[in-house]
C-alpha positions in Angstrom: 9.2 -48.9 6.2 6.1 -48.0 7.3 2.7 -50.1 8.2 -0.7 -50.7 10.1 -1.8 -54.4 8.7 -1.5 -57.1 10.4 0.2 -60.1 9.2 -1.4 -62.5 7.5 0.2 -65.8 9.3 -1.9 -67.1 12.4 0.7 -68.8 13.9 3.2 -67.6 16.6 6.4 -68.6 17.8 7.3 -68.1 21.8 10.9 -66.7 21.6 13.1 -64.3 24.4 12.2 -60.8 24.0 15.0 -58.8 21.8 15.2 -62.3 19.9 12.4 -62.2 17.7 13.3 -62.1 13.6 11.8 -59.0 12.0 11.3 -57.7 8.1 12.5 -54.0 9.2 16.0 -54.5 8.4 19.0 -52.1 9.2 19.0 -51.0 5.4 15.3 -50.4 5.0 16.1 -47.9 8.5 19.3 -46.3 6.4 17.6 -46.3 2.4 14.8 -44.5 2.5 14.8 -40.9 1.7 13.1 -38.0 3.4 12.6 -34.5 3.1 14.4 -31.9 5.1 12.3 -28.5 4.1 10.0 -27.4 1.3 8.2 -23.9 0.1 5.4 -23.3 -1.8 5.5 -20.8 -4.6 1.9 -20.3 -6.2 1.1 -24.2 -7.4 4.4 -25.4 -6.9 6.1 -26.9 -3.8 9.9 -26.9 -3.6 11.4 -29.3 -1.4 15.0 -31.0 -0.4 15.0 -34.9 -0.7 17.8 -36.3 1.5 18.8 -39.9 -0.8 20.9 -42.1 1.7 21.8 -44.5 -1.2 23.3 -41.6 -3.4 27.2 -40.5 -3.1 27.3 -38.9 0.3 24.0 -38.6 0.8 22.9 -35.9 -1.6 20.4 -33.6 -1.2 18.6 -33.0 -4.1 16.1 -29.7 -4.9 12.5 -30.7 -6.4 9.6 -29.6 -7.1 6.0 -31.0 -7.1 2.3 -29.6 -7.9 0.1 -28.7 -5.3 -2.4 -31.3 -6.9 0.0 -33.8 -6.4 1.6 -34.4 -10.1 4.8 -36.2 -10.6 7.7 -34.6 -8.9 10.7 -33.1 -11.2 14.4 -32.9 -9.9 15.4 -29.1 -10.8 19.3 -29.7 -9.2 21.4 -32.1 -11.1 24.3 -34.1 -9.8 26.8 -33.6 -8.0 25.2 -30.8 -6.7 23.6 -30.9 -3.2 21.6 -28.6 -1.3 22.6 -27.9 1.8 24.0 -25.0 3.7 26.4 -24.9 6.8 25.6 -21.9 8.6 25.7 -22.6 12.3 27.0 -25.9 11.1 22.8 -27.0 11.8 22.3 -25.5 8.1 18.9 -25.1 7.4 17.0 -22.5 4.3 19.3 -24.0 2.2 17.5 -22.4 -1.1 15.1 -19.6 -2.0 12.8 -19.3 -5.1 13.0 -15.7 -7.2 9.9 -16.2 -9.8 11.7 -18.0 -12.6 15.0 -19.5 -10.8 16.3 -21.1 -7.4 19.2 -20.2 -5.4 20.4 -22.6 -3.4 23.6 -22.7 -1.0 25.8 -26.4 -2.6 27.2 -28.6 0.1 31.1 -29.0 -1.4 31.8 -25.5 -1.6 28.9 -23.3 0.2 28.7 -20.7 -2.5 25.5 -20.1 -3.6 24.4 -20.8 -6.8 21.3 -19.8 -9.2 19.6 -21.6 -11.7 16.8 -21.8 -14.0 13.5 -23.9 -12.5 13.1 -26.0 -15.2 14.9 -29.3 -14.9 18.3 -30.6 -16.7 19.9 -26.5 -16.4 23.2 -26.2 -15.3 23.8 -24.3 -12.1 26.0 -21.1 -11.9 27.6 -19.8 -9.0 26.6 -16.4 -7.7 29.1 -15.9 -5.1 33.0 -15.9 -4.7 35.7 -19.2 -5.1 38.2 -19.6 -2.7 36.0 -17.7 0.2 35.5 -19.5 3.1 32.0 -18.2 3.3 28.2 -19.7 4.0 24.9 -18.5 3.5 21.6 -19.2 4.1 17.6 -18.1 5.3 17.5 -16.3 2.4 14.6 -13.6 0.7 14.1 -12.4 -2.8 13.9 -8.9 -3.4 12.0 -7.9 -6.6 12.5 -4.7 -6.5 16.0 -4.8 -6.2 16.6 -8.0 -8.2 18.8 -9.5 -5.3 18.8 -11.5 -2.2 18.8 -11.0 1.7 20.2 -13.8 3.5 22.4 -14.5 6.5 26.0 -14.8 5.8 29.0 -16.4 8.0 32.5 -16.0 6.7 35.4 -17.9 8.6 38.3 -16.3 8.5 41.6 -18.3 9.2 41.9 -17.6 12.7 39.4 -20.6 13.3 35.9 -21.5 13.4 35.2 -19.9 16.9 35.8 -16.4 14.6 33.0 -16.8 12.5 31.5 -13.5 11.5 27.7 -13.3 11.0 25.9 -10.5 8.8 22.7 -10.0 6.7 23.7 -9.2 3.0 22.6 -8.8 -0.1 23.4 -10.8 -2.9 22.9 -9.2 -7.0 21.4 -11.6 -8.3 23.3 -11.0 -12.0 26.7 -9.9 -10.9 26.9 -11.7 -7.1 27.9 -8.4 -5.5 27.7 -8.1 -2.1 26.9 -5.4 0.1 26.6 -5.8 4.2 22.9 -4.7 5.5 23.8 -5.3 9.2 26.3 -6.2 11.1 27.3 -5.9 14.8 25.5 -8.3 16.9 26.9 -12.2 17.9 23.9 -13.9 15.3 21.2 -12.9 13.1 18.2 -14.8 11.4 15.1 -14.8 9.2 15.2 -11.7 6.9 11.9 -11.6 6.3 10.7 -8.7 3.3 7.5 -6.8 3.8 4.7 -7.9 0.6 6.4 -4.6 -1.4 9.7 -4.9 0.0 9.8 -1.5 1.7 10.5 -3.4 4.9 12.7 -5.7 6.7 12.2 -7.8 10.1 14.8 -9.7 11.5 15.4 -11.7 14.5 19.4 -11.3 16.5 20.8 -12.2 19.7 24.3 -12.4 21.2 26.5 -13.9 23.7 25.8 -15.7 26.0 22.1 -16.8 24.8 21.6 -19.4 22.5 18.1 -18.2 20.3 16.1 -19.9 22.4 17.0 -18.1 25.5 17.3 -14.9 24.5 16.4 -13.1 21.0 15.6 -9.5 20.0 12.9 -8.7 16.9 13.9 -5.9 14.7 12.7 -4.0 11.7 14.0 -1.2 9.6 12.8 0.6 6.0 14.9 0.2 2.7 16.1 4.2 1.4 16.7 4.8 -2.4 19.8 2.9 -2.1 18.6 -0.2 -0.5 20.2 0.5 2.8 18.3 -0.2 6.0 17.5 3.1 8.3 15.6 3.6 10.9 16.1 0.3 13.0 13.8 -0.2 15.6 13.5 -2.8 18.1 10.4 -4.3 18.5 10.4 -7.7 21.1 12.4 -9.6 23.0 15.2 -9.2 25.1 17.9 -11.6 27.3 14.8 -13.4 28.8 12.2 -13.3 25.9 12.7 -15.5 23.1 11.1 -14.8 19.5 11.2 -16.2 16.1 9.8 -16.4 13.2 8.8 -13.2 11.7 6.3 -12.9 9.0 4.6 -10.1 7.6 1.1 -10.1 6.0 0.0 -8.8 2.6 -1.8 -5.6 5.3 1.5 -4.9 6.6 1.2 -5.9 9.6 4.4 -8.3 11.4 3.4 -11.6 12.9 5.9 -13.6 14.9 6.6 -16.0 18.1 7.1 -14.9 21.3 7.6 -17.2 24.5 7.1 -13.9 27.0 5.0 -15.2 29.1 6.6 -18.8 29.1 4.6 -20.4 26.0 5.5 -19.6 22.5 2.4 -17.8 21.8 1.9 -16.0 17.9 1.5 -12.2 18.4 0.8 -9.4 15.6 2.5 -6.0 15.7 1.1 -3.0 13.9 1.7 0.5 13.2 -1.3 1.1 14.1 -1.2 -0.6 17.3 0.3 -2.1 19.9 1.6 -6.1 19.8 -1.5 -8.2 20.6 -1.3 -12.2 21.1 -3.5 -13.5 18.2 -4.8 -16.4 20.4 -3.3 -16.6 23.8 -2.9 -20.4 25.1 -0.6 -22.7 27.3 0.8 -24.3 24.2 4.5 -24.0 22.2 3.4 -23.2 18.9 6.9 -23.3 17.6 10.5 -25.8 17.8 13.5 -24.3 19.2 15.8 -22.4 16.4 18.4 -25.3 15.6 18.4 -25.1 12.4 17.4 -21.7 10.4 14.3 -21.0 8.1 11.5 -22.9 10.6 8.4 -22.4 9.7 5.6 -23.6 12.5 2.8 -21.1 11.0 1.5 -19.1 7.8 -0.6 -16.9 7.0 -3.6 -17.8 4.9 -6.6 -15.6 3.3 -8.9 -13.6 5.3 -6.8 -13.2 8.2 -6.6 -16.7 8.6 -3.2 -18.4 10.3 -2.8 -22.2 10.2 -0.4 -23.3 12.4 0.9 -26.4 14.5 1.1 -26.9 18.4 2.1 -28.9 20.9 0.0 -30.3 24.5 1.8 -32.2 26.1 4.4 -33.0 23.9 2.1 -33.9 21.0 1.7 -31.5 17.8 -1.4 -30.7 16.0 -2.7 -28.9 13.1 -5.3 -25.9 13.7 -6.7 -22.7 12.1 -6.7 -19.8 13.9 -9.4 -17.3 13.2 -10.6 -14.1 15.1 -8.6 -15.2 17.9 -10.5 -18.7 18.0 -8.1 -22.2 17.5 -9.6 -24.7 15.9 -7.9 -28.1 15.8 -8.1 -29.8 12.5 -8.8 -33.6 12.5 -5.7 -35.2 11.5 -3.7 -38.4 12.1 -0.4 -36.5 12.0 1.8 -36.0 15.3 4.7 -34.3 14.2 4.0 -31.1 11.6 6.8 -29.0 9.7 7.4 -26.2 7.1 3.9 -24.9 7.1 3.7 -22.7 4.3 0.5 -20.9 2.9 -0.5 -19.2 -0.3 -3.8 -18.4 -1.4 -6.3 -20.3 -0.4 -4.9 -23.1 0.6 -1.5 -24.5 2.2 1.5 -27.5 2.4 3.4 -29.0 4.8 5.6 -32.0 6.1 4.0 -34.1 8.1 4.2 -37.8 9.7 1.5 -40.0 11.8 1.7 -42.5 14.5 2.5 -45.0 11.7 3.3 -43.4 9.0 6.5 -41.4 8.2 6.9 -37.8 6.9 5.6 -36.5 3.3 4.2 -33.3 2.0 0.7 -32.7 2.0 -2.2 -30.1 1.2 -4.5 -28.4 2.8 -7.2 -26.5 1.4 -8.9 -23.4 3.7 -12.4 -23.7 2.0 -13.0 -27.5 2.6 -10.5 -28.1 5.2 -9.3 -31.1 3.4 -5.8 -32.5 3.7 -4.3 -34.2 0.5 -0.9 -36.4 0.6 0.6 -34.9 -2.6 4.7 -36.7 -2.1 5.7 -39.5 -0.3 9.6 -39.6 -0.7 10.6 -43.3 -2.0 11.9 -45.3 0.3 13.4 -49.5 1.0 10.4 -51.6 -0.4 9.5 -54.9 2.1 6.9 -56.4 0.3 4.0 -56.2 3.3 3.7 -53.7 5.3 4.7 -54.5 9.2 2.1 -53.3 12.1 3.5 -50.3 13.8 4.2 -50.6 17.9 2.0 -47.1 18.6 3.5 -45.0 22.0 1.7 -44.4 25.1 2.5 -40.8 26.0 3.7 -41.6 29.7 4.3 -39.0 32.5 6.3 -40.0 35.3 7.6 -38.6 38.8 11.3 -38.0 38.7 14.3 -36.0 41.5 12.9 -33.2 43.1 9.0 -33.9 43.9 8.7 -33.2 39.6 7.5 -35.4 37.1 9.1 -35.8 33.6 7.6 -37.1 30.3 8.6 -39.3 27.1 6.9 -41.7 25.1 6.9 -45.5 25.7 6.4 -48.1 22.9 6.1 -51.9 23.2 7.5 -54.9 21.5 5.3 -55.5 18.4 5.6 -58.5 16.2 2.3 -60.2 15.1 4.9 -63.8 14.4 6.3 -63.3 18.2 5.4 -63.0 21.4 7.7 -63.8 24.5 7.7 -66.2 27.4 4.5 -66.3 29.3 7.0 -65.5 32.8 9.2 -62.7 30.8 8.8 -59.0 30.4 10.8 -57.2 27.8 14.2 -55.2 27.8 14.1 -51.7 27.5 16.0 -49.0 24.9 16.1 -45.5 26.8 16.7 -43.0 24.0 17.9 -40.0 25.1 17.5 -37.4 21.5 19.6 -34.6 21.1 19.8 -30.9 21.8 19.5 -31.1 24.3 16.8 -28.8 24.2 15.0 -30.1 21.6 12.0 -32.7 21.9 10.9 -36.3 20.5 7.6 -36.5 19.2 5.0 -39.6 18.9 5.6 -39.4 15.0 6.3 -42.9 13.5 10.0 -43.4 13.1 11.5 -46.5 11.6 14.3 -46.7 13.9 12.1 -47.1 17.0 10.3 -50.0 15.1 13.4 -51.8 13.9 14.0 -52.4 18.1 9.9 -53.2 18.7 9.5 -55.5 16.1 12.5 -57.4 17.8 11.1 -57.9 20.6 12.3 -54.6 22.8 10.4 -51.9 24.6 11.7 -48.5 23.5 11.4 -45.4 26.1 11.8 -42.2 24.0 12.4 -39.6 26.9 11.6 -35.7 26.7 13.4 -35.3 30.3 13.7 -31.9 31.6 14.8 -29.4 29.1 13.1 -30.3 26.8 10.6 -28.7 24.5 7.0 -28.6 23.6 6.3 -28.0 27.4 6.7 -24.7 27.8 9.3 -22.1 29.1 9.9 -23.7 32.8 10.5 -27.4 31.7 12.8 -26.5 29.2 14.7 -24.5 31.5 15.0 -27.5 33.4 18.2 -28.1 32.9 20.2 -25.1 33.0 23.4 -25.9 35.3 21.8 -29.3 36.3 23.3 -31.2 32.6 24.7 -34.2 32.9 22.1 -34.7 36.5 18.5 -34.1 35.2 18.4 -35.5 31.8 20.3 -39.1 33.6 17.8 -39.0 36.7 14.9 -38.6 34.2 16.0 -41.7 32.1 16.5 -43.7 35.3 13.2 -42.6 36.6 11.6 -43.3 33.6 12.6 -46.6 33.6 12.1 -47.5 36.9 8.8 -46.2 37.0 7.9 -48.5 33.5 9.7 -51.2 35.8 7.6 -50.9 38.4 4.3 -51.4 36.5 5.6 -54.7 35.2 6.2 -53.4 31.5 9.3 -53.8 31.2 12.5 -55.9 33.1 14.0 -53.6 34.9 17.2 -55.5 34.9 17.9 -55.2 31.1 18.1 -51.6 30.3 19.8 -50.1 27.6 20.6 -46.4 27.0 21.1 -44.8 23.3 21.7 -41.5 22.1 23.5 -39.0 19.4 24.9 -35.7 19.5 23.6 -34.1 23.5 21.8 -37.8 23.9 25.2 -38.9 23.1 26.3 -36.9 26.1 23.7 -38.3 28.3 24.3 -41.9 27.5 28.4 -41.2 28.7 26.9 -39.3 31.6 24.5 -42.2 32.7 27.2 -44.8 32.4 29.7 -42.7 34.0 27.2 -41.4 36.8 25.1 -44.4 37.5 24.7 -48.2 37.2 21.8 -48.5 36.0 21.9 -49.6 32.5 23.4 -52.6 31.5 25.3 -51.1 28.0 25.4 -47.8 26.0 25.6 -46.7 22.3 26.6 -43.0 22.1 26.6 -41.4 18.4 28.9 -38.3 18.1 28.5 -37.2 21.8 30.5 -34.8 24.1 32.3 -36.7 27.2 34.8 -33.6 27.5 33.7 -30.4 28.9 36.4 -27.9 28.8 37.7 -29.5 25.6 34.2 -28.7 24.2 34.2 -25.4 25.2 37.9 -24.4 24.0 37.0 -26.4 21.0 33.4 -25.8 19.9 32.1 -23.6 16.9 30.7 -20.4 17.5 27.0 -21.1 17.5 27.3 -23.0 20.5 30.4 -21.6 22.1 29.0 -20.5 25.3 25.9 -22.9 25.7 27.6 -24.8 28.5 27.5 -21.4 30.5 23.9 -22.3 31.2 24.1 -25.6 31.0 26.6 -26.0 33.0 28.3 -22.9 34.3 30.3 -20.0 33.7 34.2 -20.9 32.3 36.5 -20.6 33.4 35.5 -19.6 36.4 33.6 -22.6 37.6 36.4 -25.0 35.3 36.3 -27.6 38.4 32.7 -28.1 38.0 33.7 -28.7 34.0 36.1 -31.3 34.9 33.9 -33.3 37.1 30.9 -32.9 35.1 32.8 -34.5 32.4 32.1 -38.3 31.7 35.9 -38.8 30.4 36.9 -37.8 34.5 34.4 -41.0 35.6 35.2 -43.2 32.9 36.6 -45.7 36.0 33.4 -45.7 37.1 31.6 -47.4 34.3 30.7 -50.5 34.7 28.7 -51.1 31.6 29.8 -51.9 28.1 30.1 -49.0 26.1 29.3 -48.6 21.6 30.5 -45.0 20.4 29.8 -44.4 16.7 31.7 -41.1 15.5 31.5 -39.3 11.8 35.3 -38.3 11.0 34.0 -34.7 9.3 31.9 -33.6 12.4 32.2 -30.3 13.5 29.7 -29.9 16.1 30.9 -32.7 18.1 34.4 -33.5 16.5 36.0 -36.9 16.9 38.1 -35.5 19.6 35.9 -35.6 22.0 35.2 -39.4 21.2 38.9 -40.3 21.5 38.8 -38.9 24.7 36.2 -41.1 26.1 37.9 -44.6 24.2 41.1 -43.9 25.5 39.4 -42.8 29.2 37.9 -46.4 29.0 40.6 -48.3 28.3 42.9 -47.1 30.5 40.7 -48.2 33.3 40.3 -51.8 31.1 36.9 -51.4 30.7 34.8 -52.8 27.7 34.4 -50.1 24.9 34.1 -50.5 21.0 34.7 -47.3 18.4 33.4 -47.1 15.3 34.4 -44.7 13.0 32.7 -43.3 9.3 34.4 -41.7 6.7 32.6 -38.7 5.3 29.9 -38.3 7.9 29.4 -34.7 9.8 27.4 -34.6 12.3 24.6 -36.7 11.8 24.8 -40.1 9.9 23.4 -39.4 5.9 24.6 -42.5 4.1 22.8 -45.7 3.8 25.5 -48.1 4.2 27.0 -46.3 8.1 23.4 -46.2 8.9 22.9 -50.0 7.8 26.2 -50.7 9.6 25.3 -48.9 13.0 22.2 -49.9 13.8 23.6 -53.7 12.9 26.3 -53.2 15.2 24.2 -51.5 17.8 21.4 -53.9 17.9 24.3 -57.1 18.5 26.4 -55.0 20.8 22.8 -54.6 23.3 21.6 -58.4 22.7 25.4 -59.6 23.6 25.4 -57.2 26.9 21.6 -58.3 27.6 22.5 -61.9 27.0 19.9 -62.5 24.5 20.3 -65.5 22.2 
């Protein structure tokens, strides 16, 4: 659901906020499909379509002209394409000229098969091996793929064991490349595949922290020798390597507190390619990002972020120049030739792929992914990109949208409710983009507060550091801030605030109930409420994330225990909503349980709903439909609205 008409009826109808009648339904929110990552290959674009309304949400692989012809689905059902490494996935499939590889959902082995639609798939790696692979390159030379590897052995998940491999692409053999460090990411081959870069880290940094750049040369064999270290460190992050058709490596490099693009060459020393306060990259939560590429001529076009808000831009002899678009949020740039795709989404319109040619600069929509037909399209509530003072003489930022509905508007003496949403992470960052959930509470008649608070991205090194030891106290004083502060201007009642989250904004939601009274009820989606469980319990990616979150374990396990919203559930004095997916491993229902049964021991008001065949993340139409239905009765029943 998507829009910028007005109505066509004149006529409007004085109702409560939070009240008002509204075309966006919950299954227009849950139908729709979207894509998840694309590459382009010559003319071609390759993308993953995520289809809520198919069985368990399957992702299918398709392809689509760069001119914008009708797409073609290459992967046939029951197949789906997505990988679990670092149970984020991400690079779930590669191209190799005249077939795809792609990593299937049931089983994780990787499979190969021919472009052209209506082939059968056949699998390249072992049955009955608990092993996962993804972020993988095609070697020509070799006729095989380099790609990251996690095997989980049956000691548990916490054993996982990371490598980059290669995988024959005839006989699935597979040799180890390197080994030895906690994680490893984006093999990226040199133009003649002489050359590998990588990017690894280990304990205790998450990638975003912490990460080293390496390269090495392929001998006669294929093996990797002399390994060199290029960047990073334990307080340089970098990501992204890429090298050009010259030779030379580009990648992302936050060393002096932005993620800035540098260029590394043999010849000389690593240079920034254009310098500037600005994150020109997300953090690495899921593998395979791509935030740049490298067009003709020693061209780059890339996206960035000021203040919180991404754009598109060409770099060129060091010089940035924005290119005019509508679009606010910008993924999976990817360039060949002379010209370049990517996924994009504007203030009031949601993501598709679209072109973008070097010569004219134009920008073409070439796939808009089907979604839930309305009939008219329904005006967009556009946010106001709002900074606000918060604890500790700082400010904090988010972005505030209010209640749209050309049939409604409230009572000349009312102001609205407000929906805090707290996203996930936590260091990760909303953006301005249009997103249907957000209107399916405007067009009702709420205000919606979509907070970046402290930790986030998009602002740089020090804000998203914000929150190291302080989680679970900066991120709950920047959403009470940030609504009192929208209180105090008279936009919104300051009386009837909400709170919303999933996954770490689950976590802040239990953390804002349990540690103020602020807000009036809570919905928290697959969040963590139990500290020391989490960190006995989690998977290995994030295994030791709380030790700079929160503090080192278990040394400082007191500080776990009262950190924890389960230890506090006597002091909430809001109704509570928790939404759980039964096959999630990030966040496992565990930690859920722990919180209901918390809450009703103290006999205070919680509801648990529970989906079969969810992970982490709701995918399928109907426990999207059924959440936000529940969700959006639950807050009117705790806000009294009629």
């Amino acid at each position: 659901m998507s829009g910028n008409n007005p109505s066509s009826k004149t006529e409007t109808t004085i109702a409560p906020y939070g009240s008002w009648s509204s075309p966006i339904s919950a299954k227009s929110v849950g139908s729709g499909a979207h894509v998840y990552e694309l590459k382009l290959l010559g003319d071609q674009v390759y993308f993953v379509e995520v289809r809520p309304r198919e069985a368990n949400a399957r992702y299918s692989l398709m392809k689509v002209g760069t001119k914008g012809a009708n797409a073609t689905e290459i992967t046939p059902p029951p197949f789906s394409v997505r990988s679990m490494v670092y149970e984020y996935g991400g690079a779930a499939f590669l191209t190799t000229g005249d077939s795809v590889v792609f990593s299937n959902f049931d089983d994780q082995r990787l499979y190969k098969q021919s472009v052209q639609a209506n082939q059968t798939p056949r699998p390249l790696t072992r049955e009955g091996v608990d092993g996962r692979y993804a972020d993988g390159v095609f070697d020509s030379v070799r006729n095989r793929i380099i790609c990251v590897r996690e095997l989980h052995p049956e000691a548990g998940k916490r054993d996982a064991d990371l490598k980059i491999v290669e995988v024959d692409l005839e006989s699935g053999t597979e040799k180890v490349l390197l080994s030895g460090n906690d994680f490893y990411a984006y093999p990226r081959l040199s133009l003649d595949c002489s050359r590998l870069a990588w990017i690894t880290w280990n304990f205790p940094n998450m990638p975003f922290d912490g990460s080293e750049l390496w390269t090495g040369e392929f001998d006669s064999e294929g093996s990797l020798r002399n390994k060199t270290k290029l960047a990073g460190g334990l307080d340089e992050s970098v990501t992204q390597p890429r090298w050009s058709d010259g030779g030379d490596l580009y990648f992302i490099s936050d060393r002096t507190g932005w993620w800035n693009i540098y260029r590394w060459s043999q010849r000389s020393d690593i240079s920034a390619v254009c310098p500037k306060n600005s994150d020109f990259c997300h953090p690495d939560w899921n593998l395979g990002l791509s935030t740049y590429s490298l067009g003709p001529d020693d061209k780059i076009i890339c996206t960035f972020a000021e203040d919180g808000q991404w754009s598109l831009a060409v770099i060129e002899s060091s010089k940035l120049e924005r290119i005019d678009t509508p679009f606010k949020e910008i993924n999976h740039v990817q360039a060949s030739g002379r010209s370049a795709v990517f996924l994009a989404a504007s203030l009031t319109e949601g993501n598709a792929i679209f072109s973008f040619d070097f010569d004219s600069k134009k920008v073409q929509k070439i796939y808009e992914p089907p979604g839930e037909e309305n009939g008219e399209k329904f005006p967009a509530s556009v946010p106001l990109h709002i900074t606000f003072p918060t604890t500790n003489n700082l400010e904090a930022h988010g972005f505030f949208y209010g209640p749209l509905n050309p049939e409604y508007k409230g009572p000349q003496n009312e102001v609205p409710p407000l929906v805090v949403m707290a996203h996930g992470g936590p260091t990760h960052a909303s953006t301005n983009a249009f997103r249907d959930m957000i209107q399916y509470f405007t067009s009702r008649g709420f205000a919606v507060m979509d907070v970046n608070y402290g930790g986030s991205s998009a602002y740089g090194r020090e804000y998203r550091r914000r929150l190291n030891g302080q989680w679970g106290v900066v991120d709950v004083n920047d959403c009470v801030n940030g609504a009192l502060n929208l209180a105090k201007q008279g936009k919104i009642d300051g009386k009837r605030v909400v709170i919303r989250g999933g996954s770490a904004g689950g976590w802040t939601t239990l953390a804002a109930l349990a540690f103020s009274d602020f807000f009036k009820a809570g919905a928290c989606h697959f969040g963590i409420s139990d500290l020391e469980r989490w960190e006995l319990d989690c998977h290995k990616f994030e295994s030791q994330y709380l030790h700079s979150l929160i503090g080192s374990y278990p040394q400082e396990k007191e500080l776990f225990i009262d950190r924890s919203p389960t230890t506090h559930a006597g002091n909430v004095s809001a109704p509570l909503i928790i939404f759980q997916g039964l096959e999630d491993r990030v966040v496992p229902p565990s930690q859920s349980e722990l919180m209901v049964e918390a809450m009703r021991k103290k006999n205070k008001s919680v509801e648990y709903v529970q989906f079969e065949g969810e992970q982490h993340g709701f995918r399928q139409a109907r426990h999207i439909e059924e959440a936000m239905n529940r969700e959006l009765e639950f807050f009117k029943t705790a806000l009294k609205i009629p």
